[in-house]
N, C-alpha and C positions, 0 to 999 in steps of 0.2 A: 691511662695508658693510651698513647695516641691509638690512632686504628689501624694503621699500617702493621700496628705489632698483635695487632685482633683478628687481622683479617680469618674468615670462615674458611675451610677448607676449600668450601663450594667456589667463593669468588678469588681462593687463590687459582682453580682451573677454567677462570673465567676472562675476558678482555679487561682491559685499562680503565675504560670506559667505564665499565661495572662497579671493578674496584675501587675507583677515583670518588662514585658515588656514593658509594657505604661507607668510604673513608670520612668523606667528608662531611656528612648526615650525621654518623660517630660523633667525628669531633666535637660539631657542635652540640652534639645532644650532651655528651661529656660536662661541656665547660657550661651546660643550662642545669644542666640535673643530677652531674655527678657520672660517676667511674659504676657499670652495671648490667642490668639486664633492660633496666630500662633507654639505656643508649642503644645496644642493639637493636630492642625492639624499634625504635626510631628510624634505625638507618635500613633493616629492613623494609619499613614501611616506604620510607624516600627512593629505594632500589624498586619495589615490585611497583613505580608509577611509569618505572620507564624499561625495565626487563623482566624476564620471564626465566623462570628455572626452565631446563631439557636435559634431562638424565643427571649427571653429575656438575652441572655447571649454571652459569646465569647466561642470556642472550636478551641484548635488544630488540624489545618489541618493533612486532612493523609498524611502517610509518602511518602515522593518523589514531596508533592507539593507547597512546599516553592517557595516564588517571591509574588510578587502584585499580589492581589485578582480583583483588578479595576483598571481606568485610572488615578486616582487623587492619587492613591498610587503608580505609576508607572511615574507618569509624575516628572520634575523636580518643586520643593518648589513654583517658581514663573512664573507657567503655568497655566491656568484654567486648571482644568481639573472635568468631573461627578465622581460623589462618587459612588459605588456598592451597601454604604449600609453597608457592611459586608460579601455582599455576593460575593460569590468565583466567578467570572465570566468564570474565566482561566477552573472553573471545566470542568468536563466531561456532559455531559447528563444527561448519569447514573445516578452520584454523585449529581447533583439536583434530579432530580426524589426520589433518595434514601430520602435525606434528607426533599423536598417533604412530602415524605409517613410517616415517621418518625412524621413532625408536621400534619402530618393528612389533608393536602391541598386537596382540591377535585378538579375532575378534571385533575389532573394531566399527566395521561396517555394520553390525548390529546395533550398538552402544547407541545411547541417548545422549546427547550432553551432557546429562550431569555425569552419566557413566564412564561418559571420556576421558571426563575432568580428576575423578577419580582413580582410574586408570592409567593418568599420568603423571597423578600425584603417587599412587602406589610404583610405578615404573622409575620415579627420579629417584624416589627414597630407595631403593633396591641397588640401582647405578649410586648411588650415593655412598651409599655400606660400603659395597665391593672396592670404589676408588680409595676409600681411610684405610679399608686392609691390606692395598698393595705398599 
């Protein structure tokens, strides 16, 4: 099934740009390996090199920070690897904290990296829920 007809909820409330990416990642994984989960996980992987989940949706990464966001998008197709989520792990501090304060996370200026990182992975999944149920 092409991807257009796959698309994830997430990159349906997402830019062109995004979608275009997973589409096309899809596809090809499709016509290499078949109709599955192993497609998506593909185009996943080819989406989190160039954007970042933020609450209910995907955005492109700032400029200069193209590569894997996490280990399962970094690892080779047929490696366990944990998922991030969406979330940029490779980020900076900052760049959590920023993004952080952005969804309104409390607490924050506490948090350690990895705490952030978590934190915004708990926060998109919650914005995530809420958007399916409206």
């Amino acid at each position: 099934m092409p991807g257009r007809e796959e698309l994830p909820s997430t990159l349906e409330r997402s830019a062109e740009e995004a979608q275009r990416t997973w589409i096309k990642a899809h596809d090809s994984a499709v016509e290499q390996y078949g109709e599955g989960e192993r497609a998506h996980r593909v185009a996943f992987s080819a989406l989190k090199h160039t954007h970042e989940k933020v609450g209910d949706h995907w955005e492109r990464k700032e400029r200069g920070r193209k590569g894997p966001s996490d280990p399962r998008a970094a690892a080779p197709r047929d490696e366990p690897a944990r998922s991030g989520e969406g979330v940029d792990e490779n980020a900076s501090k900052q760049h959590l904290y920023d993004m952080a304060k952005r969804l309104g996370i409390e607490g924050r200026s506490r948090m350690s990296k990895a705490e952030l990182a978590e934190a915004l992975r708990a926060e998109n999944r919650s914005r995530t829920r809420r958007a399916r149920e409206r």
